[in-house]
N, C-alpha and C positions, 0 to 999 in steps of 0.2 A: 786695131783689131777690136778691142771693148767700143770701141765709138761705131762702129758698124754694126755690132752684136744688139747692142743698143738700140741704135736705130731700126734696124729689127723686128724688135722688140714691142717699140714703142710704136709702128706702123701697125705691126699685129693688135696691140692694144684698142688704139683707134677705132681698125675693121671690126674688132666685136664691137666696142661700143655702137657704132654705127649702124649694126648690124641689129642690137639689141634694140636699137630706138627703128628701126623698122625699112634700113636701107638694106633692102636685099641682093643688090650688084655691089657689097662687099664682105659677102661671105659666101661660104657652100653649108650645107646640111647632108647629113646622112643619116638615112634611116636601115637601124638593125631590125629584122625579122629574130627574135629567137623563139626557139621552138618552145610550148606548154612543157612541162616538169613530170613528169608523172610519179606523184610522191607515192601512193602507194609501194608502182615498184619499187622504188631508191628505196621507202620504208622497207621491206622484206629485204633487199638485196644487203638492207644493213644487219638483218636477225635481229629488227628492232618491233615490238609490242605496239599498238600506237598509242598508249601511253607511255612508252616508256620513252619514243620518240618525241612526246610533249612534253617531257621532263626533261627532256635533253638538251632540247633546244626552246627552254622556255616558252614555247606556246600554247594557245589554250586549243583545248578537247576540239573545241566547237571550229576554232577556225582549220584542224588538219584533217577534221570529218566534211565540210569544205571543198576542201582542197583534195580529198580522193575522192567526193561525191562525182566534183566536174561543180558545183556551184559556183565554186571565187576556184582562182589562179594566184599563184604566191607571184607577189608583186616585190618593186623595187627594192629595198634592203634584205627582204626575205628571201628574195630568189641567192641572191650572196650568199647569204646567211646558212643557208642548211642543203640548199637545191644545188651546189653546183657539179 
């Protein structure tokens, strides 16, 4: 049972690396749409100041005025982070 699990394993291993050096018939891809944040609202919906929301979630001024203008969109760890 381990020696199957393994094996496995180790074929799954492979296919990424293979994959990763550029052989595209041993993997799949998926691409997620997720939809923009709309921090403002979540800001309000929290009864949060938007500083106080800078303070809360250690961000600066500039980038959650940004992020409600429509200029930038909270990206990768950010979107985690405070957007979900």
């Amino acid at each position: 049972m381990a020696r199957i699990a393994f094996e496995k394993i180790m074929a799954g291993l492979e296919d990424a690396l293979a994959y990763g050096d550029g052989d595209i018939s041993r993997g799949t891809t998926h691409q997620v749409k997720v939809a923009d944040v709309d921090i403002t609202h979540l800001r309000e919906k929290l009864g949060l100041s938007q500083d106080r929301f800078v303070a809360l979630f250690g961000l600066s001024a500039r980038t959650v005025r940004n992020w409600e203008q429509g200029v930038r969109h909270p990206e990768g760890p950010a979107r985690g982070y405070c957007c979900r």
